[in-house]
N, C-alpha and C positions, 0 to 999 in steps of 0.2 A: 213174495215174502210178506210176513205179517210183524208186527210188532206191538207188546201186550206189558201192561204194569204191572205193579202186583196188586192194585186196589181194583181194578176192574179190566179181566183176562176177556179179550175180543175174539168171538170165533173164527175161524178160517173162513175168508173173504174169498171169491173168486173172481169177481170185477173189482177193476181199481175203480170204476166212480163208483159204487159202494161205498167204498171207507172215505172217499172223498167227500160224499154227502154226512157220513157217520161221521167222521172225527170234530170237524165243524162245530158241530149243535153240544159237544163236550161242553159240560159247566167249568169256569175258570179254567177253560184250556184254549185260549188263542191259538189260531190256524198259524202252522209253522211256518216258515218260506224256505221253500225246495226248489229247486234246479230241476227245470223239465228235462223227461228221459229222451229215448231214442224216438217213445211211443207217444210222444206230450207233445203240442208245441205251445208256444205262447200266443196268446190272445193280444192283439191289439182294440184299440177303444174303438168299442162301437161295433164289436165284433162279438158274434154268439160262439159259446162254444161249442164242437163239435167233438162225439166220445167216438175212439176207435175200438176195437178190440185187442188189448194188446198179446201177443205172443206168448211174454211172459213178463212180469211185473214183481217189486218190491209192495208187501203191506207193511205197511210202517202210521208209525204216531208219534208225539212229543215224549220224551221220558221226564220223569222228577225223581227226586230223588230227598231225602230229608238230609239237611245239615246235621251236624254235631253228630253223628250215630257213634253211639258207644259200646255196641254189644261187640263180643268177639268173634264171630261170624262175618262174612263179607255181606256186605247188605244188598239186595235182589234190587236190580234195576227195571226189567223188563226182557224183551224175546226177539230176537230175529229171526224171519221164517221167510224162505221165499215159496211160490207155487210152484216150483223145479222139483224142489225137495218133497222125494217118493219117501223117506224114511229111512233107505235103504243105506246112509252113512256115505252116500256119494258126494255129497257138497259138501265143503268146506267154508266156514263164516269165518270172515277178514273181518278186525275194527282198526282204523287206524282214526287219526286228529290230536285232538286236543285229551291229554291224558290216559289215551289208550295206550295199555303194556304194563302200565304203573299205578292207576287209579283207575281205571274201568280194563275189566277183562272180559272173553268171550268164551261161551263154549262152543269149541268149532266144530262143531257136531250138532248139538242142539239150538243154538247160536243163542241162551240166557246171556243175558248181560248183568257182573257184578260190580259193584264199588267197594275196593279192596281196601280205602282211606277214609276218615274221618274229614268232611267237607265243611268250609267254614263260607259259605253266602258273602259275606261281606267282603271276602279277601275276593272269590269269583262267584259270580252270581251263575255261568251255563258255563256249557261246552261244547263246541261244535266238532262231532266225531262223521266220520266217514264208512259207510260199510257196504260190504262188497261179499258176492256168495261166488266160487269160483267149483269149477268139477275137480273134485279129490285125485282123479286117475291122469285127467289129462291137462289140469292145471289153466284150463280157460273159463275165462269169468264166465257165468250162466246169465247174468245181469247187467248191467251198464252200474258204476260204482252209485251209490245215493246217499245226499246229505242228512242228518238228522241232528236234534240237539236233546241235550241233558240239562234240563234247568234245577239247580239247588232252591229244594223248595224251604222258603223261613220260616225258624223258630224262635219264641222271646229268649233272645239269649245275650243280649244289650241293653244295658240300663241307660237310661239318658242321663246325659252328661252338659256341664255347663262349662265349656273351653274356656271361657274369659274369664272366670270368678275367679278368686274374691272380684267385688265390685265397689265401689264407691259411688256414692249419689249425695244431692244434696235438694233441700224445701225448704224457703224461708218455713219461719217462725209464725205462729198462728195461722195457718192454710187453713179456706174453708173446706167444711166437711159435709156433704147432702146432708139434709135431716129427713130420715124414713117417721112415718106417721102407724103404728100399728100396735094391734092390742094382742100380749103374752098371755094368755092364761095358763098353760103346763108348759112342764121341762121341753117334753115333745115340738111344742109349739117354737119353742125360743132353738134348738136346733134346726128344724125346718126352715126360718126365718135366718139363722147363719149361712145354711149350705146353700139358700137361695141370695142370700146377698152380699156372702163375704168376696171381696172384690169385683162389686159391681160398679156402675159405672159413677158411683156417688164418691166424693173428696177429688181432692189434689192429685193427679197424677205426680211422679214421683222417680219412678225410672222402669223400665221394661226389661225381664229377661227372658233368655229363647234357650230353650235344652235341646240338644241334638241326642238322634234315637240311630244306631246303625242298620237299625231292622226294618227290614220290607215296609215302607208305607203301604202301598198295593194290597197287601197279604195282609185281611185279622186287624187285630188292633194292638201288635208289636209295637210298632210305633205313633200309637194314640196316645200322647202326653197330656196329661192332667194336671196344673199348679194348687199348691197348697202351700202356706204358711207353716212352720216349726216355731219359729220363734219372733217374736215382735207385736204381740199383739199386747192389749187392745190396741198398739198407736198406728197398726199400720195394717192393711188388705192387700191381698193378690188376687188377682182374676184369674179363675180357671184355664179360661181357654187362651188368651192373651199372654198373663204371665204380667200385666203392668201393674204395678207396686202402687198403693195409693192411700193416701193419710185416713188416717180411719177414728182419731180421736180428736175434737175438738182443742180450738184453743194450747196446741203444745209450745209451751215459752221456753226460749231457748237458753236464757238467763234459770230454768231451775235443770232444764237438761238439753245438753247440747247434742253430744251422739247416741245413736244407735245402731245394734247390729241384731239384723233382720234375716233369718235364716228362711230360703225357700226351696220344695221339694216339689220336685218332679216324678211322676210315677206313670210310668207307661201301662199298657192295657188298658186305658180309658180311666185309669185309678181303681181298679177292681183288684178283688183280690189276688194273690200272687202276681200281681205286677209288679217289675221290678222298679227302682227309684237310685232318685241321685240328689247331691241338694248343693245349695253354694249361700256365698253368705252375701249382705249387703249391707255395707255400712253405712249409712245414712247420718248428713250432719244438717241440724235448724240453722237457716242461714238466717243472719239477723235483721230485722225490723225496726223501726222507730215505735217502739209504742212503748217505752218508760221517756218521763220527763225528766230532764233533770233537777239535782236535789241538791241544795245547802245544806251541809252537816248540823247545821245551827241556824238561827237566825238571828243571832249577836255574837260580832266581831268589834273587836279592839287592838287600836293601831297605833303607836308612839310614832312621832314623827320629828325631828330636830328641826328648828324653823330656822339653820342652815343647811337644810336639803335643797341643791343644784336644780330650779327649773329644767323641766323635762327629761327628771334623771326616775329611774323606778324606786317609788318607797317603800311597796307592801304588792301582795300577793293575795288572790281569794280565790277560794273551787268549791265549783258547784259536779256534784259527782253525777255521771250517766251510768245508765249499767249497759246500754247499747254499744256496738261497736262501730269503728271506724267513723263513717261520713254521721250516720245515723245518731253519734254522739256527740256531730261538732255542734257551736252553742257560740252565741255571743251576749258580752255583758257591756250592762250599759248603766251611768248613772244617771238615776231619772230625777233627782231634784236638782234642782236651777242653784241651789247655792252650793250645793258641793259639787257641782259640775263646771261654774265659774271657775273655782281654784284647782281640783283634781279632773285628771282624764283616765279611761280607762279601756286596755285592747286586750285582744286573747290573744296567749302563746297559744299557737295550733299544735305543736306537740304535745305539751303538757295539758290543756284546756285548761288554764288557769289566767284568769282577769289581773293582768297586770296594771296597780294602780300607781301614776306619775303626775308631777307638777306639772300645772300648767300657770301658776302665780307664784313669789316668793312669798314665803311664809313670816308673820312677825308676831312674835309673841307677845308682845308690848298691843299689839291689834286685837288679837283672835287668840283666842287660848286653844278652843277645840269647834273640830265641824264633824256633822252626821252625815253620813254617804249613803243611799239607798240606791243599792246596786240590784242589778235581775239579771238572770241568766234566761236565754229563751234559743232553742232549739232552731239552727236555722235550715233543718232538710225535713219537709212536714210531711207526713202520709195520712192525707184526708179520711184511711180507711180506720183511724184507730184515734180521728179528731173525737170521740167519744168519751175515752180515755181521761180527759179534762184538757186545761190548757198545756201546752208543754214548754212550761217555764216554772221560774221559782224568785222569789226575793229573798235580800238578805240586808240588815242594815249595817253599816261599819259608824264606828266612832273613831274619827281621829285625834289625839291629842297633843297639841303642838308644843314643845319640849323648849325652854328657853336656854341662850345655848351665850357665850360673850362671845359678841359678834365684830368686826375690824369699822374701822370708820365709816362712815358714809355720805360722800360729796352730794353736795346739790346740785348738780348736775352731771351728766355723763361725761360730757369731753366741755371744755371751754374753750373760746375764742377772743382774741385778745389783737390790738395791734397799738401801733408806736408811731411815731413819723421818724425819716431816716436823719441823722445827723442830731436827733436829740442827745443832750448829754447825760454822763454814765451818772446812775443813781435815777433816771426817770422811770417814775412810775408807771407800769405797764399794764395792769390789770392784780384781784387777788380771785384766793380760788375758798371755799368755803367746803367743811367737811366737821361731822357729830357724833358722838357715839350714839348707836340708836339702843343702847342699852338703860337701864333704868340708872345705873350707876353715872353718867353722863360724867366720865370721865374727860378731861384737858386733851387737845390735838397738838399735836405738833407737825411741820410741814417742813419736806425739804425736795430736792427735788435728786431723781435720778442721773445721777452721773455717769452710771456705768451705759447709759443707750446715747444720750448725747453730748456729755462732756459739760463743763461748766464757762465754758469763752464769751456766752455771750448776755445771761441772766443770774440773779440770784432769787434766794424767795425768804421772806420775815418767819423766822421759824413758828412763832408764834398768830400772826394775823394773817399767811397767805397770802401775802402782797407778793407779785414779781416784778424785780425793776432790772434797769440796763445793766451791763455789766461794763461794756464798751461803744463805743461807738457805734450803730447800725447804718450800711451803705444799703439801699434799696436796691443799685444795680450789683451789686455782688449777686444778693441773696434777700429775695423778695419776702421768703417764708421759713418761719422755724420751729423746728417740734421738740416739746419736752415732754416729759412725763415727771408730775408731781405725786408724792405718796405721802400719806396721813397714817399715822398713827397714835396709837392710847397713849399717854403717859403713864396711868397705870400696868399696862402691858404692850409692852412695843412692840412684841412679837405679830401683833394682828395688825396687818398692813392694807392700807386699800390703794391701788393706782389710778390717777387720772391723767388722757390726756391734753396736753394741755398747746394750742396753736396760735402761733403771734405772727400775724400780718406789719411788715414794715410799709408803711405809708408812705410815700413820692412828695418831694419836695423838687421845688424846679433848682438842680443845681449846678445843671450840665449844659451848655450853650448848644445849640445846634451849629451840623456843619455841613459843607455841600458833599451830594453822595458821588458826583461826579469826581472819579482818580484818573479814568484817562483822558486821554488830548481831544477837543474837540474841531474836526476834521471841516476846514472851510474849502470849497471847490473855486476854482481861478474862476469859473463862471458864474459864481453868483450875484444874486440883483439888490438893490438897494430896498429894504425895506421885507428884505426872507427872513423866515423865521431858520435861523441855522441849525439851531438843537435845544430840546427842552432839559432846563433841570431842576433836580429838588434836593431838599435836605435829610439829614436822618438825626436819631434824638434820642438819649439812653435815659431819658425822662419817661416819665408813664400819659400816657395818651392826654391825661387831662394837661401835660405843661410842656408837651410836645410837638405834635404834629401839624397845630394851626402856622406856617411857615409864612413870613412876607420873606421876598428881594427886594435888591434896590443897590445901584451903583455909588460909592463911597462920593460923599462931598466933597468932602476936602481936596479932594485932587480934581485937575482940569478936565474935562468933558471929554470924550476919547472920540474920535473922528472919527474911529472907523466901526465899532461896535454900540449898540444900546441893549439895556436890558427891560422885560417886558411884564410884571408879576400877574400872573392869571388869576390871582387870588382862591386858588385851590392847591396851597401850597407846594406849587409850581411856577417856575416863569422859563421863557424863553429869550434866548439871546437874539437879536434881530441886527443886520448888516446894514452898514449908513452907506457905502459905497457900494458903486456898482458891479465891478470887477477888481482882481487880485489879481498878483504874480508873483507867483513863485518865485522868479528869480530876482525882483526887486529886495521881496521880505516874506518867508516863508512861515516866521515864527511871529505868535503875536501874544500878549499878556492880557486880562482882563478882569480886576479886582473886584470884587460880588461882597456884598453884604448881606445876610441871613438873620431873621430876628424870628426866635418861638411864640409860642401862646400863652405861656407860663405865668406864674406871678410870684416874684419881681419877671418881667420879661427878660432875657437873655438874647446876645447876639455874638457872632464871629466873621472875621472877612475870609473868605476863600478867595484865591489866582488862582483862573482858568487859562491852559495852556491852548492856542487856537493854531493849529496848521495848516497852511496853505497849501491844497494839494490839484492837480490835475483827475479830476474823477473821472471816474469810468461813464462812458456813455450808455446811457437806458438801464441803470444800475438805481435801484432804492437805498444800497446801502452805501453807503460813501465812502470810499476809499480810495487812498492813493493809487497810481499807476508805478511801475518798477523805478521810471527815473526820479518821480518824487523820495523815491526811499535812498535814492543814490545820492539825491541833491542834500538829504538830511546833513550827510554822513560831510558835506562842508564844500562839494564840488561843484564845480558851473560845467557847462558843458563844454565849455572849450578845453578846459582841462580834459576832461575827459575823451575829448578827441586825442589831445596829445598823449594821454595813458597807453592810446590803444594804435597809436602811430610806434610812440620807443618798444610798445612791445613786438609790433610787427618786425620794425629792422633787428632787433636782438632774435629776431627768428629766423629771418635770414643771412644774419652774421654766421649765427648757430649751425646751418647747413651750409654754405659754404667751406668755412673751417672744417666739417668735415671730410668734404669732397677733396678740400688743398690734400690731408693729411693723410688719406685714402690713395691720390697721387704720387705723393712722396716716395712710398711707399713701393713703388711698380722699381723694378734692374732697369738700367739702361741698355745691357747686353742681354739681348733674351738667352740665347744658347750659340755655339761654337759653330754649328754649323750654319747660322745666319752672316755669321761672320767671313767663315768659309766662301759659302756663296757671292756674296759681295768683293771679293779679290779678283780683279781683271788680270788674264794672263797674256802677256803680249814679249815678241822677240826685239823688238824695236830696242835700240839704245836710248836709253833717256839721254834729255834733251838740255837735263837739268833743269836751271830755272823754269826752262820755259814748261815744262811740262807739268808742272805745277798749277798752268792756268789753263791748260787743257782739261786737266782732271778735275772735277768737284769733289776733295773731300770732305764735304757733310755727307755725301751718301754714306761714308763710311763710320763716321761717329753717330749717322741716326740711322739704323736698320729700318726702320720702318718706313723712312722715306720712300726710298723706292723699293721695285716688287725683287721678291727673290731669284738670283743669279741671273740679273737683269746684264747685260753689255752696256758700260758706260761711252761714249764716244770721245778719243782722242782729237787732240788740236793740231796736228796736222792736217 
């Protein structure tokens, strides 16, 4: 069998390696891959091949076939022919596969192959059909079945296309742009010069696009894309082959234009004539730069300012205009003279980029009538590339003019400090307070003092001279310190008030005696030795340190010398009681008195006698602390110890009174006759005649008034 196109009909072969060697060396026709016959076998590597003679054999070749055929005719594919086939109508050509019966038919006689459909490449590019030459009469294959295929050959019938468009990009603001060096003489020349340099690799790159082509790469130049600009020039180039977008006019400020939209086409065939095309757009936006400074509208500003404007409150406002955006337009302002920088400060809102100017002095009018500011504004994000440009700042001068306003009093000092000594009498003088109108009019003060924060119990003040004196007596240990608040006002206009305040220290006088701090008893042990220090103690003193804490002792005169205690002053306003004998007891005398005399440091010196209570106790052995043992605490209570034998004797017999009484009345309590038949039992039966008398002293009856005596239905024994 042979197989033949319609662009070049191959004669009847008789050897299959013939056409094996022939189809091969085909231009743009790639050797198929086939399925060796019955007559083939396959070659392993490294293995020569070896040709047999076959039998009988299929001539076959690739088919093609052209896409898109529009004519009304089925369009001719090619021939199947086996070397079987005498002419004579005896074989039969099979096709079956891929579209065979419906898109490729046969004639099974001749075995032409047609395409009954209009083919579209890009949906399928081949088809792999199967054919087979069978005898007409007797219906057996004459040939083993063989592969072959139908490749759709391409035609320009897809434009390229740009899937992702529209597009967005973006280029700062002034991109450099190559600078080409060359001399125009004609129109001619200056076109030559475009098509050789329009999107070359001079400027900013900018963004890249890619057109897709459905048509055969492989095949022609269907899908050879070409890039060309439509619309955006002069500001912008596209590269041919590339497609990358690139600033093509110097210097574009983005401040006179921001976007663009940059139409680019794509043209397949290489851009030749009748190539098809496609185009998408590209909006491009100047991203901004630092390269305007910023600017003062003016260079003279004027500021009214009341010279009762609030320290560190804002007075006024100033801007300096950028035309850049964002970071690129933030700016800081500064005042650069020493004298209007002393009294005003100045910061930027970052929102607004406005120099907000505040106190940093109170203002007086009666001082300073007006100040000059020379403020600058100076760009603080620099781009070294456009330091060309000049400096990127600006000055501006402000005048301010301080506005006189009727202002409230004004004390000579902030707060005052004042003190008294305690116990002075009412009406002393405690300190005054001083306060002026700082106005030109220097109107009269008057002073009183606020009531409603502390009350008026313990001061008053001269309404006219700001004197404050006592009201009442002052105790230092109540209440050491006292706070008012004095207020001034105009007589002219009372309304305008100024507060001070105002602190009075009550001064110590010694007027409180000291006393001992010892309240509880001081614990003597029956073993102590003559000349021990028993316990130390001191005073305490609602005086103030200076008429206070220097403490002497010292046992009272006037009374006789105590035998059994002395006292010991350490002279660190402490002393120590000290024991004259050498042992105690308890049970002689447990309690003991000891009368102390205390004198301060004070002046006039002050003194008090305190009694110390001393108990005689039995301490604990290898104990630091000194305490009674249990019987000391019982002994307090007024009892000796014999007593307390005897407590503990009547309670005992009242305890065994107690159980006994119970046991009597628990007895009582029990029948004398348990039951009848105990009784029973105990009844001796005997025939004997009594004896009378006498038989009365034969018989014991106890056994019979106490059952329990003897055992049950025991035989008692008669006296006979």
């Amino acid at each position: 069998m042979r197989i033949t196109s319609p662009s070049c009909l191959c004669p009847f072969l008789v050897c299959l390696c013939f056409f094996q060697r022939g189809y091969s060396s085909a231009p743009h026709r790639p050797p198929p891959a086939r399925t060796p016959g019955k007559n083939q076998t396959g070659l392993r590597e490294g293995e020569t091949e070896v040709h047999h003679r076959p039998k009988r054999g299929w001539i076959w070749n690739q088919f093609f076939v052209l896409e898109e055929h529009i004519g009304t005719e089925a369009q001719y594919v090619g021939k199947l022919h086996s070397n079987s086939d005498k002419g004579d109508g005896s074989v039969r050509y099979i096709l079956t596969g891929e579209g065979a019966g419906n898109i490729f038919i046969i004639d099974e006689v001749t075995g032409d192959i047609h395409a009954t459909k209009s083919l579209d490449r890009e949906k399928k590019a081949h088809y792999v059909l199967h054919a087979q030459a069978i005898d007409r009469h007797t219906g057996k294959p004459l040939e083993p079945e063989s592969e072959f295929i139908i490749k759709v050959q391409d035609i320009n019938d897809n434009a390229p296309k740009f899937p992702d468009g529209p597009f967005v990009a973006s280029v700062p603001e002034m991109s450099e742009v190559g600078v080409w060096l060359c001399i125009i003489q004609t129109v001619w020349d200056w076109i030559l010069w475009m098509k050789l340099h329009n999107g070359g690799d001079q400027g900013t790159s900018v963004f890249q696009v890619t057109a897709s082509d459905a048509d055969d790469p492989t095949y022609g130049n269907s899908a050879r894309v070409v890039y060309s600009i439509l619309q955006g020039q002069p500001y912008f180039s596209v590269d041919p082959k590339t497609g990358v977008i690139r600033t093509a006019l110097a210097n574009m400020d983005r401040e006179a234009r921001e976007h663009y939209a940059v139409v680019i086409q794509a043209k397949d065939m290489a851009g030749q004539v009748g190539g098809l095309s496609g185009s998408t757009t590209i909006n491009i936006t100047l991203m901004d730069v630092n390269d305007n400074p910023p600017k003062f509208p003016q260079k003279n500003y004027q500021l009214y300012v009341p010279e009762s404007a609030q320290v560190g409150k804002p007075v006024g406002k100033i801007k300096a205009n950028d035309e850049d955006l964002g970071m690129n337009a933030e700016m800081k302002y500064s005042i650069t003279n020493a004298d209007g920088a002393s009294v005003f400060s100045i910061s930027t809102d970052r929102e607004t980029r406005e120099g907000v100017i505040s106190l940093r002095k109170p203002l007086n009018y009666e001082k300073k009538k007006t100040y000059a500011l020379h403020i600058e504004g100076v760009n603080t994000h620099l781009d070294p590339r456009f330091s060309y440009l000049g400096p990127f700042k600006d000055s501006a001068t402000l005048k301010i003019t301080v506005g006189d306003v009727d202002e409230a009093p004004v004390f000579s000092m902030d707060y005052y400090i004042m003190d008294v000594y305690e116990n002075a009498q009412v009406g002393t003088e405690v300190g005054a307070v001083t306060a002026r109108d700082p106005d030109s009019t220097n109107s009269a003060i008057r002073y009183f003092i606020d009531r409603s924060l502390h009350g008026d119990v313990y001061f008053n003040i001269d309404a006219n001279t700001g004197t404050v004196k006592t009201k009442q007596v002052l105790d230092r240990e109540d209440l050491a310190w006292h706070n008012i608040t004095v207020i001034a006002s105009e007589v002219d206009n009372p309304s305008l008030l100024r507060h001070v305040p105002v602190t009075v220290q009550v001064l110590d006088v010694n007027d409180n005696p000291p006393k001992l701090a010892t309240e509880s008893e001081v614990i003597v042990c029956e073993s102590t030795r003559a000349g021990q220090v028993i316990q130390t103690i001191t005073a305490v003193d609602k005086d103030d340190f200076a008429n206070g804490p220097r403490f002497s002792f010292a046992l009272p005169q006037d009374i006789p010398v105590n035998p059994n205690f002395t006292l010991k002053d350490n002279e660190d306003s402490t002393a120590g009681i000290v024991s004259r004998r050498r042992r105690f007891s308890q049970a002689l005398q447990d309690l003991y008195e000891l009368p102390v005399v205390v004198w301060d440091g004070g002046e006039p010196e002050l003194s008090s006698t305190g009694t110390l209570t001393l108990r005689v106790c039995v301490c604990q052995r290898g104990s630091r602390v000194r305490a009674c043992q249990p019987e000391a605490f019982l002994s307090s209570a007024g009892l000796s110890t014999g007593a307390l034998i005897a407590i503990l004797l009547c309670i005992v017999i009242l305890l065994v009174i107690v159980v006994l009484f119970i046991t009597l009345r628990r007895s009582k309590k029990e029948p004398l006759i348990i039951s009848e038949e105990d009784v029973r039992e105990n009844v001796v039966a005997y025939d004997d005649e009594g004896g009378g008398e006498e038989d009365t002293e034969a018989f014991d009856i106890l056994a019979l008034r106490n059952p329990a005596g003897g055992g049950r239905g025991t035989q008692v024994p008669t006296g006979r």
